[in-house]
KOLVEX-577182 format. One record per atom (N, C-alpha, C, CB): x negated, y, z; atom name. Coordinates in steps of 0.2 Angstrom, whole numbers, plus 5000, padded with zeros to 4 digits. Glycine has a CB too. Example, Ala and Ser with C-alpha at 12.3 -4.5 7.8 and 13.67 -1.06 7.14 Angstrom:
REM residues 2
4934:4972:5039:N
4938:4978:5039:CA
4934:4984:5039:C
4943:4978:5045:CB
4936:4989:5035:N
4932:4995:5036:CA
4936:5000:5039:C
4930:4997:5029:CB
//
This chain:
REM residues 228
5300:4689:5463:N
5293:4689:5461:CA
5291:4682:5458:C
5289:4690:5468:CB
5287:4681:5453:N
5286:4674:5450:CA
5281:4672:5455:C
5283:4674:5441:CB
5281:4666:5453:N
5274:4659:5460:CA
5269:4663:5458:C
5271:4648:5457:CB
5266:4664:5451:N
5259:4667:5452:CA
5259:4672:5454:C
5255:4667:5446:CB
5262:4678:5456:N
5262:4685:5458:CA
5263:4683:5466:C
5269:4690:5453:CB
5266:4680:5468:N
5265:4678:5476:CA
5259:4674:5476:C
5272:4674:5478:CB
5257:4668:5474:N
5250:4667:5478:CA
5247:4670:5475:C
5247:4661:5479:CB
5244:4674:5470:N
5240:4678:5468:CA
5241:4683:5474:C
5240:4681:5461:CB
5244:4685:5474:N
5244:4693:5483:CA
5241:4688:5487:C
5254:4697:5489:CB
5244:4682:5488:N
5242:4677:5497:CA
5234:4677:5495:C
5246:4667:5499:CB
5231:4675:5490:N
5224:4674:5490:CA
5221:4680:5491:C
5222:4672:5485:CB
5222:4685:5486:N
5219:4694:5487:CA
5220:4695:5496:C
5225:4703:5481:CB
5225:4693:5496:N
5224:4696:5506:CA
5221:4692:5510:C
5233:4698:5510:CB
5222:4685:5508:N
5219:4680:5512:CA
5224:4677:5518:C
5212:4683:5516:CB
5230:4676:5515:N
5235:4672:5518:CA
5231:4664:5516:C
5244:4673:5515:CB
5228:4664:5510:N
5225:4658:5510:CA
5217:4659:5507:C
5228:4654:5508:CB
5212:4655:5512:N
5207:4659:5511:CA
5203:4654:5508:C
5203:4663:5518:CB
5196:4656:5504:N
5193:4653:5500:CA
5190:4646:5504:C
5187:4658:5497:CB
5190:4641:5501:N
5191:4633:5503:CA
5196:4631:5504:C
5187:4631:5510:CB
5202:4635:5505:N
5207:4631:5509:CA
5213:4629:5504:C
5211:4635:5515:CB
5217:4625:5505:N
5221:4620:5499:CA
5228:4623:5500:C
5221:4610:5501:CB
5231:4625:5494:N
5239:4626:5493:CA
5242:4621:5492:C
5240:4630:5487:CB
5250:4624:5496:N
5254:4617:5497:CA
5256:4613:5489:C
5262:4619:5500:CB
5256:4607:5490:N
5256:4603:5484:CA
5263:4605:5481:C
5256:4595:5487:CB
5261:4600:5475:N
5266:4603:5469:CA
5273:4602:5472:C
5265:4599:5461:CB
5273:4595:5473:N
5281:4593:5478:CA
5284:4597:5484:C
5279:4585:5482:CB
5279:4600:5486:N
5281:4602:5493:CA
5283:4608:5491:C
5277:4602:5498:CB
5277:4611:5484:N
5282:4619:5482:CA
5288:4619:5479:C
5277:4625:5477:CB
5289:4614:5475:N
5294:4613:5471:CA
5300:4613:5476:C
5293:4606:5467:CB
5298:4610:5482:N
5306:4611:5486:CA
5306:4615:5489:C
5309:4608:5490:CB
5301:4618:5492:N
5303:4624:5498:CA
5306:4631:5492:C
5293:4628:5504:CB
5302:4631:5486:N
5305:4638:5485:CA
5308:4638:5477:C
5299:4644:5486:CB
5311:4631:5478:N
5316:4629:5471:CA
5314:4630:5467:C
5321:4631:5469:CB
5308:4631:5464:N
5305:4629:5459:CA
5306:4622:5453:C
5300:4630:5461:CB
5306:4621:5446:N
5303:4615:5445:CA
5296:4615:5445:C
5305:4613:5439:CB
5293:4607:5443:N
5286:4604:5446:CA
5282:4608:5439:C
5285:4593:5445:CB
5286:4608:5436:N
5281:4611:5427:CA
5279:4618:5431:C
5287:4614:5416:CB
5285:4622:5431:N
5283:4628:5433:CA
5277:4630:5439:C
5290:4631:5434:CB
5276:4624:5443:N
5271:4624:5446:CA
5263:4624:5445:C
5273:4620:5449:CB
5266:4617:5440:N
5260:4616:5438:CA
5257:4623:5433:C
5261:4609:5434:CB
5260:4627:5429:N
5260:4634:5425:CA
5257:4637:5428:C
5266:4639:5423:CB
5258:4639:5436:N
5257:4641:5440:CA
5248:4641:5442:C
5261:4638:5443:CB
5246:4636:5444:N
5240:4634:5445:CA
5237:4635:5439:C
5240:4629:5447:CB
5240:4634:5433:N
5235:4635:5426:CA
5234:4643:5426:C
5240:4632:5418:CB
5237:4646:5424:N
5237:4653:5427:CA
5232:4655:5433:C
5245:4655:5430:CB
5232:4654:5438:N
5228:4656:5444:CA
5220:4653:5442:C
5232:4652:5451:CB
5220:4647:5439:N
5214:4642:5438:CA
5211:4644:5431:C
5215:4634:5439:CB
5215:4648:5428:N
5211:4654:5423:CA
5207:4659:5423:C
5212:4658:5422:CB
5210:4663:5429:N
5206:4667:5434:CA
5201:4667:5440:C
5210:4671:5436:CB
5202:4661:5439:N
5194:4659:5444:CA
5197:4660:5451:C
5186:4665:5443:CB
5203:4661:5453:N
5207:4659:5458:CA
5203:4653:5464:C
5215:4655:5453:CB
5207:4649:5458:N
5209:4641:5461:CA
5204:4634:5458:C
5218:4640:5459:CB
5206:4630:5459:N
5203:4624:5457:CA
5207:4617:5462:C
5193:4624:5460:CB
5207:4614:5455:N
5212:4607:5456:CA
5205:4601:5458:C
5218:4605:5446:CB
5206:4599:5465:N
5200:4596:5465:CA
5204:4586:5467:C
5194:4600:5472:CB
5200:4581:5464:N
5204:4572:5466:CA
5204:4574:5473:C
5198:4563:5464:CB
5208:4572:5475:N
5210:4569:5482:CA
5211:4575:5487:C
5204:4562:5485:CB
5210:4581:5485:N
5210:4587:5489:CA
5217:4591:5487:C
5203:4592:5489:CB
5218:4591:5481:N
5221:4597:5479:CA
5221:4604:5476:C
5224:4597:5482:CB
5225:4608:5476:N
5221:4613:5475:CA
5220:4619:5480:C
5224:4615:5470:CB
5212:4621:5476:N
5208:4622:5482:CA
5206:4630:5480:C
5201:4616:5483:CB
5205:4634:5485:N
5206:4642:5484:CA
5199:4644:5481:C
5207:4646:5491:CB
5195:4643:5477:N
5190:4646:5476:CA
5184:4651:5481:C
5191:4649:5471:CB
5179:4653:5479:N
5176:4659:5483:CA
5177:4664:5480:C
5169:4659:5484:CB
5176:4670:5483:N
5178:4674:5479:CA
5173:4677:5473:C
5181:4679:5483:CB
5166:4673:5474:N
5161:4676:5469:CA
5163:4671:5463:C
5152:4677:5470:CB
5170:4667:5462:N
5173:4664:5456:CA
5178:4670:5451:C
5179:4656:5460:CB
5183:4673:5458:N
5186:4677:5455:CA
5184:4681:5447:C
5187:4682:5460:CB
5189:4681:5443:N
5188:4686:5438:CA
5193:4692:5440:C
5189:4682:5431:CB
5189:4697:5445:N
5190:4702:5450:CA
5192:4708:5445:C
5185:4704:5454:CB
5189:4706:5439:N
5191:4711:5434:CA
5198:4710:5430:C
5184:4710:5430:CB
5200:4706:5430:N
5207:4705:5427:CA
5214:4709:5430:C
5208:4697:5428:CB
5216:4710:5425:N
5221:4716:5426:CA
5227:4714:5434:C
5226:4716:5419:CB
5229:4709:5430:N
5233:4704:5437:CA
5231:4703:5443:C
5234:4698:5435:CB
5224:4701:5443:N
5220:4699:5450:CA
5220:4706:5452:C
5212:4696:5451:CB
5217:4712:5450:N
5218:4721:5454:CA
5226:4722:5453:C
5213:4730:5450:CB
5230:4718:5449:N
5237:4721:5455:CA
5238:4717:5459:C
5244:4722:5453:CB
5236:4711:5460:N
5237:4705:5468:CA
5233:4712:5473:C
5230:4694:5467:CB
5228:4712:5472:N
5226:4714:5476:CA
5227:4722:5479:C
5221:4713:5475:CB
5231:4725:5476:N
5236:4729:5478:CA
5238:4728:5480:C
5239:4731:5476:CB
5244:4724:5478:N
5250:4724:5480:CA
5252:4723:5487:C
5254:4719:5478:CB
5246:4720:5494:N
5243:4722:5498:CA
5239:4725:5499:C
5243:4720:5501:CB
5238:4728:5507:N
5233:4731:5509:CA
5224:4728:5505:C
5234:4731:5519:CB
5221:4732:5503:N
5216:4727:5500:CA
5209:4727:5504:C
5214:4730:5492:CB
5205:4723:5501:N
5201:4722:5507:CA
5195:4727:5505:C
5199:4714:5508:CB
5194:4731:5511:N
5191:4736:5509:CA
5183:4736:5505:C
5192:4739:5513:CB
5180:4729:5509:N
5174:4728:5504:CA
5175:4726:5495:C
5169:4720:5508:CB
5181:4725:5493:N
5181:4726:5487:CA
5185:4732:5484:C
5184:4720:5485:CB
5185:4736:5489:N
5188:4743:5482:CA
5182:4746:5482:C
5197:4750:5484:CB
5176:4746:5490:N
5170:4749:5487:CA
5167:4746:5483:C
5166:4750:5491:CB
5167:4739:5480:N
5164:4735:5476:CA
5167:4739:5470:C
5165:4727:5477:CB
5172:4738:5469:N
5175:4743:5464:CA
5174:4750:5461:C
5178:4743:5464:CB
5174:4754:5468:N
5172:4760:5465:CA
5166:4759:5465:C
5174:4766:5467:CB
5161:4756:5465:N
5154:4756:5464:CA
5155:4757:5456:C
5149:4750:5468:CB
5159:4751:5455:N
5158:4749:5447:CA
5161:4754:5444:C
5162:4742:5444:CB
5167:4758:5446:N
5170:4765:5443:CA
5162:4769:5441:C
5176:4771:5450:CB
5158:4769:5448:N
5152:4776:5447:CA
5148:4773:5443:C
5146:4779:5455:CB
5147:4767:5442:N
5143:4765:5437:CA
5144:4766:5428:C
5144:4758:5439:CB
5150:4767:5427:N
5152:4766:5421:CA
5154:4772:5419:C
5157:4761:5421:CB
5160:4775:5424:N
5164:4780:5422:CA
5160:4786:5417:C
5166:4783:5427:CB
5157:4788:5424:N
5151:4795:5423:CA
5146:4794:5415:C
5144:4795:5432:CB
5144:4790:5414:N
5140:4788:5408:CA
5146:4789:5403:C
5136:4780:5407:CB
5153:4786:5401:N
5155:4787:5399:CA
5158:4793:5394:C
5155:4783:5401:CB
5161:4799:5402:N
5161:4804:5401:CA
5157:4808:5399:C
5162:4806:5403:CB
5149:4806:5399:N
5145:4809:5396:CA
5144:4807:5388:C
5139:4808:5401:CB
5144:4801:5387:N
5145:4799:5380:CA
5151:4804:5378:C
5147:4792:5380:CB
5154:4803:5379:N
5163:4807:5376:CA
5160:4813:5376:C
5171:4806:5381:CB
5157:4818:5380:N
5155:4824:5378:CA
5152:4826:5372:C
5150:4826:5382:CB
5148:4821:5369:N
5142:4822:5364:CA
5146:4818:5357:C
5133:4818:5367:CB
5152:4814:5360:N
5155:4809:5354:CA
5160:4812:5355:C
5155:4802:5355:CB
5165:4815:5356:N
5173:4813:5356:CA
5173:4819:5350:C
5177:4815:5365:CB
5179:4817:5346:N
5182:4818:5340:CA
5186:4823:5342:C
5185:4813:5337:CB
5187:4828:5338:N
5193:4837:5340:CA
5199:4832:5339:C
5194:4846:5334:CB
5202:4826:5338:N
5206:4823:5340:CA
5210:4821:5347:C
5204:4820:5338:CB
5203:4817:5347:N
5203:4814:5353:CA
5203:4819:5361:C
5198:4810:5353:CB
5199:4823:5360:N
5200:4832:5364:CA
5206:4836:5364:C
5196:4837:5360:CB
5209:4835:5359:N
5217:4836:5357:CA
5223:4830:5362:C
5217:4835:5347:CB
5221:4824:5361:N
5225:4820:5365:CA
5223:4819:5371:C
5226:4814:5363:CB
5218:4823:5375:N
5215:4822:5382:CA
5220:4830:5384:C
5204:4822:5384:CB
5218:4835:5379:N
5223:4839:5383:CA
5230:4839:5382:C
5221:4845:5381:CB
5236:4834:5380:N
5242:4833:5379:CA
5241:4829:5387:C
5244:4829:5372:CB
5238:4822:5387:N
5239:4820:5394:CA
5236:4823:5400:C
5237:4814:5394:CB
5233:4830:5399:N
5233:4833:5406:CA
5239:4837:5406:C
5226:4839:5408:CB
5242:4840:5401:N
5248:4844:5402:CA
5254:4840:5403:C
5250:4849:5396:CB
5255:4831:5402:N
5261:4827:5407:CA
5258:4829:5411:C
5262:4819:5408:CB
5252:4825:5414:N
5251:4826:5421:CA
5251:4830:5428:C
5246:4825:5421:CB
5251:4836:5425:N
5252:4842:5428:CA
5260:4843:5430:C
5249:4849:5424:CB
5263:4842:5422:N
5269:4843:5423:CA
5274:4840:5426:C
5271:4843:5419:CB
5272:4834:5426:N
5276:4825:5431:CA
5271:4824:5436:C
5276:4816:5426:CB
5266:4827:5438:N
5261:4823:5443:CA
5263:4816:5445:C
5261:4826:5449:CB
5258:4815:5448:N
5255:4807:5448:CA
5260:4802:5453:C
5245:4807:5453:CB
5265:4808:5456:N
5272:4804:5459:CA
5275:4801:5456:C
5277:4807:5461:CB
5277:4802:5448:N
5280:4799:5443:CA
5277:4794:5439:C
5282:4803:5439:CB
5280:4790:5436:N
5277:4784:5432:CA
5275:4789:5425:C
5284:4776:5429:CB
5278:4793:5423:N
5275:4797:5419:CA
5270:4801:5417:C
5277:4798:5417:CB
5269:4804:5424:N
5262:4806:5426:CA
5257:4802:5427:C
5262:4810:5433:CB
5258:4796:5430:N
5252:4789:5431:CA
5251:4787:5423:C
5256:4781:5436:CB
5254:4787:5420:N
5254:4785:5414:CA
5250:4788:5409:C
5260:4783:5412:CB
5251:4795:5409:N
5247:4801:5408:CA
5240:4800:5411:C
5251:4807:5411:CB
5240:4798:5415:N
5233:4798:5419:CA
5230:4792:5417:C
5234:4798:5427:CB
5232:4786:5414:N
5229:4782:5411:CA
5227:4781:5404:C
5232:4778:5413:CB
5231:4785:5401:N
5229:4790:5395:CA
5223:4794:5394:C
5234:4795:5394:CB
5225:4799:5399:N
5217:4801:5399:CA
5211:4796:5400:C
5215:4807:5405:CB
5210:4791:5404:N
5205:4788:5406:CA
5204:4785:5399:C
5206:4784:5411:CB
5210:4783:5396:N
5208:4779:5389:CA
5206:4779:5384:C
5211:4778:5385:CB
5207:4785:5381:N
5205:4792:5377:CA
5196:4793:5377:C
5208:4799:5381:CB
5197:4794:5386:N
5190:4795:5385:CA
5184:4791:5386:C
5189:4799:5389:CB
5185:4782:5387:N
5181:4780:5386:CA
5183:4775:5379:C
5180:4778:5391:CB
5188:4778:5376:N
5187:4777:5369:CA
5182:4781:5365:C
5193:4778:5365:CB
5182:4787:5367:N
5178:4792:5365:CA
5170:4792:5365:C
5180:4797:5369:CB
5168:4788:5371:N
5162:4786:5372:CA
5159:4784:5367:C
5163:4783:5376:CB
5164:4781:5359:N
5160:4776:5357:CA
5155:4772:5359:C
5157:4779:5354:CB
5156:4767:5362:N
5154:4760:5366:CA
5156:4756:5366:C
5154:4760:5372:CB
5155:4750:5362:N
5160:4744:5363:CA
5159:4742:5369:C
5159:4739:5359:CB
5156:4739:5373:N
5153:4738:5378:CA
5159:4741:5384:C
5146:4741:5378:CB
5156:4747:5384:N
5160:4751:5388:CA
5169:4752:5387:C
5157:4758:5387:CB
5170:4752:5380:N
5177:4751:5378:CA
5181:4744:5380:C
5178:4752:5370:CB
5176:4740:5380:N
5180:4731:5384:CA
5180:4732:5389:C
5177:4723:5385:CB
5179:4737:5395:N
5182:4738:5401:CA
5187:4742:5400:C
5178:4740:5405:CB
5188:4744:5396:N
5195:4751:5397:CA
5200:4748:5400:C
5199:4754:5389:CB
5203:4742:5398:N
5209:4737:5403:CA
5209:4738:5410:C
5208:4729:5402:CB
5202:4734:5413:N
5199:4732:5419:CA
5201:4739:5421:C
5190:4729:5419:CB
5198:4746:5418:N
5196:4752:5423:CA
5203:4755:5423:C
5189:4757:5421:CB
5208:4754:5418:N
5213:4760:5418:CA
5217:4756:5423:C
5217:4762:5411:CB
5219:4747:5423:N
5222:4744:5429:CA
5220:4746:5436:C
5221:4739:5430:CB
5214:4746:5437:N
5210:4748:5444:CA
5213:4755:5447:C
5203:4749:5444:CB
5215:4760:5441:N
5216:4765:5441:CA
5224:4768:5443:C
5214:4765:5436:CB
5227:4764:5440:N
5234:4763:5440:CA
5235:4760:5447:C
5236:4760:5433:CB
5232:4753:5448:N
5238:4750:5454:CA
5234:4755:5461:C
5239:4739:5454:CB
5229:4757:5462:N
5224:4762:5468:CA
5230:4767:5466:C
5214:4765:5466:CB
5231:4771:5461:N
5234:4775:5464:CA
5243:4775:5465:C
5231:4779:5462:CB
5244:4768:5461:N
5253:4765:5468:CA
5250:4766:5474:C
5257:4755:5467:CB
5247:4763:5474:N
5244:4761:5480:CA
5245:4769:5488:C
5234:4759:5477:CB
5242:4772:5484:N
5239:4780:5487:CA
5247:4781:5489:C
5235:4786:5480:CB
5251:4780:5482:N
5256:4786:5483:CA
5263:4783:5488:C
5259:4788:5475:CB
5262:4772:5488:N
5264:4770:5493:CA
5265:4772:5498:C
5263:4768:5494:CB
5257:4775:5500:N
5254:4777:5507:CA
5256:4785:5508:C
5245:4776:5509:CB
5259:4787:5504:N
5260:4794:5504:CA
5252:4798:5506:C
5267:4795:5512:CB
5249:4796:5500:N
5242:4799:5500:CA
5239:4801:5495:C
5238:4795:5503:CB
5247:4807:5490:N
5243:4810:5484:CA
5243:4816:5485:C
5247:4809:5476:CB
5244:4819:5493:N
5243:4824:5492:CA
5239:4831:5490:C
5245:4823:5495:CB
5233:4825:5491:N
5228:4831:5487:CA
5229:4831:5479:C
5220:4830:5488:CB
5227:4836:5478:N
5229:4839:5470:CA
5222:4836:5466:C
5230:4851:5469:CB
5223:4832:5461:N
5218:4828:5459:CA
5217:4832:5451:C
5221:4819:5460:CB
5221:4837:5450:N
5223:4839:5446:CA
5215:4845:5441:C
5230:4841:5451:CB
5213:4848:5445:N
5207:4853:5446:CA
5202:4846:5443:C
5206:4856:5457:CB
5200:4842:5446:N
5195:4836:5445:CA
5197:4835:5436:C
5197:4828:5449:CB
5203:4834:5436:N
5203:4830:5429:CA
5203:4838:5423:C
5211:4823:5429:CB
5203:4841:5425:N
5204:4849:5421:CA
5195:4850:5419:C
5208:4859:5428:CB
5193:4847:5424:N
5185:4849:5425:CA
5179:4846:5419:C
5183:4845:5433:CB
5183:4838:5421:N
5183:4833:5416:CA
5182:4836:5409:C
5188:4829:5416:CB
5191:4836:5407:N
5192:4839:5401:CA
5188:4845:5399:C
5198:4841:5400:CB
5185:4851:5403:N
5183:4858:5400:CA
5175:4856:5397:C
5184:4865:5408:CB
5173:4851:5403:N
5164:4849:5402:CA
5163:4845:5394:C
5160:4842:5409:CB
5171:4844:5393:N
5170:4836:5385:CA
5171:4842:5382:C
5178:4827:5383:CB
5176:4845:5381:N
5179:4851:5375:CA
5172:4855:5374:C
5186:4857:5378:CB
5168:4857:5381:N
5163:4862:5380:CA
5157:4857:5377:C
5160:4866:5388:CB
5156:4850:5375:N
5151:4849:5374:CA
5145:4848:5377:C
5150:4851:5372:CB
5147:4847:5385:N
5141:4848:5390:CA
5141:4840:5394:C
5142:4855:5398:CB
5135:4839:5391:N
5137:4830:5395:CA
5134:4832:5402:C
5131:4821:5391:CB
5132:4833:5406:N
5129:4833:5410:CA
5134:4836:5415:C
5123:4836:5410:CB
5136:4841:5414:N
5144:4843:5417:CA
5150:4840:5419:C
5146:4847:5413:CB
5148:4834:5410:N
5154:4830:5411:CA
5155:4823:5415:C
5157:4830:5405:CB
5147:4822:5416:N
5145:4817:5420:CA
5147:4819:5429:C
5138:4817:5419:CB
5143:4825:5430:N
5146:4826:5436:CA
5153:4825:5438:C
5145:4831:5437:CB
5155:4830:5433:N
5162:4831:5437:CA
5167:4825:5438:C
5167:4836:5434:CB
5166:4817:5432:N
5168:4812:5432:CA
5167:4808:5437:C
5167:4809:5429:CB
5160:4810:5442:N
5158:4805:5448:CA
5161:4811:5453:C
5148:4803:5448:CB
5163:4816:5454:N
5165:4821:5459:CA
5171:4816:5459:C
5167:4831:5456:CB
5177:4816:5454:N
5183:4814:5454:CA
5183:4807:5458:C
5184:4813:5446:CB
5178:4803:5455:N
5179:4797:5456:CA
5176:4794:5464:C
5175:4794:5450:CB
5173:4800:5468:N
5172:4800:5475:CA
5175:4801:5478:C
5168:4803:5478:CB
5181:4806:5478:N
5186:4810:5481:CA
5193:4804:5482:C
5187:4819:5476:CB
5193:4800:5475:N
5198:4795:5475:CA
5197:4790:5479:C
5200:4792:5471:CB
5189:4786:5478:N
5189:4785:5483:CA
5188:4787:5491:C
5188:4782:5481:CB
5186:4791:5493:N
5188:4797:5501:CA
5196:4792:5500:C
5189:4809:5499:CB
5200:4793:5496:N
5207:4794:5498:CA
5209:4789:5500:C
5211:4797:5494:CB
5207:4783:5497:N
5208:4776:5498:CA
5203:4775:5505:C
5205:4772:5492:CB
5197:4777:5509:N
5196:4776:5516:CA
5200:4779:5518:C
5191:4777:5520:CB
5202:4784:5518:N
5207:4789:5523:CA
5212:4782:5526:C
5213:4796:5518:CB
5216:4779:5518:N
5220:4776:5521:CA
5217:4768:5527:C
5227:4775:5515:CB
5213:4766:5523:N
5212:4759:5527:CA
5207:4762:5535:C
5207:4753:5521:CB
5206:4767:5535:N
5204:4769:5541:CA
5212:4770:5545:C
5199:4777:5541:CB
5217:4773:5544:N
5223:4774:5546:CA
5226:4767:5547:C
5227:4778:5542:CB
5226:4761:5542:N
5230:4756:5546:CA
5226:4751:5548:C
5234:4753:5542:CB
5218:4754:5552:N
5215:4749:5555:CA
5216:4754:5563:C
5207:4748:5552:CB
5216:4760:5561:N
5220:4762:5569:CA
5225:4762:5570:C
5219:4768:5571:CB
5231:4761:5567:N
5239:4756:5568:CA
5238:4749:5569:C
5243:4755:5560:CB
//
């Protein structure tokens, strides 16, 4: 695992928590054989993302988390890659209900017999590989793509990154936990039939149906490893 991908998880999980200072460059350089540069890369990287901060005579120092740029692809897989803290995946699906549902409504009234054409190619991976496989997930991030390309939105299309990562590492996440077993599959058919039919209002719903039930699946589990 590279330096930034290890303290990026330690910060998302709070091995080290906002105010508190990472070990100095000398001290990381030896414990985990690094060179000093690569260190320093290290913190440049992290202090991009609103991480960290190099401060005189303290060092570097963890930020708060209303610094994070929570939206960056990397920082939602840190925060994956462990158990995540559950006031930020509701923060996040707040931001999924926020965006999604409008967008699939756009895409009803906007989306091109193209693009309707490449949502129905990535439901038939997905069905065929389901969401167990990288090629089903990948499929599934296709559709999401698609359809807030479709939206015609610029706005809305500069999140596509942000939302198809959230998307992607939630549901490693899920399938980590051995928690895909519900068939997500019906949701995203629902999607596609309300955009093909031209019904935004249909296709609104059923985007914010989808987008509650995933996250349902994500408390299921952090209720389970708070009773563990």
């Amino acid at each position: 695992m590279l330096l930034a991908d290890r303290l990026g998880a330690d910060i998302m999980s709070g091995v080290y928590k906002p105010g508190s200072t990472l070990p100095t460059e000398m001290v990381s350089s030896s414990s985990l054989a690094i060179s000093r540069s690569a260190y320093r890369e290290t913190i440049r990287t992290l202090a991009a993302k609103g991480l960290v901060q190099s401060r005189t005579k303290r060092g570097t120092c963890v930020n708060d988390p209303s610094k994070w740029n929570v939206l960056d692809p990397d920082v939602l897989r840190w925060m994956f890659d462990r158990d995540p803290n559950p006031q930020f995946t509701r923060d996040l699906f707040e931001l999924r209900l926020i965006t999604e549902p409008a967008a699939a409504e756009f895409a009803a009234l906007r989306a091109s017999a193209a693009e309707i054409a490449d949502m129905k190619r990535a439901l038939d991976v997905m069905k065929d590989k389901t969401l167990m496989t990288e090629e089903g997930r990948a499929a599934d991030l296709e559709f999401h793509r698609i359809l807030l390309a479709a939206a015609r939105n610029t706005a809305l299309a500069s999140l596509s990154s942000s939302i198809g990562a959230a998307i992607s590492w939630s549901t490693s996440y899920k399938a980590r936990h051995n928690a895909l077993d519900r068939d997500s599959m019906p949701d995203h058919e629902r999607i596609y039939d309300a955009i093909a039919a031209r019904n935004p209002s249909e296709a609104r719903w059923a985007m914010e149906s989808l987008i509650r039930l995933a996250q349902g699946d994500l408390q299921r589990i952090d209720s389970k490893t708070v009773a563990t």
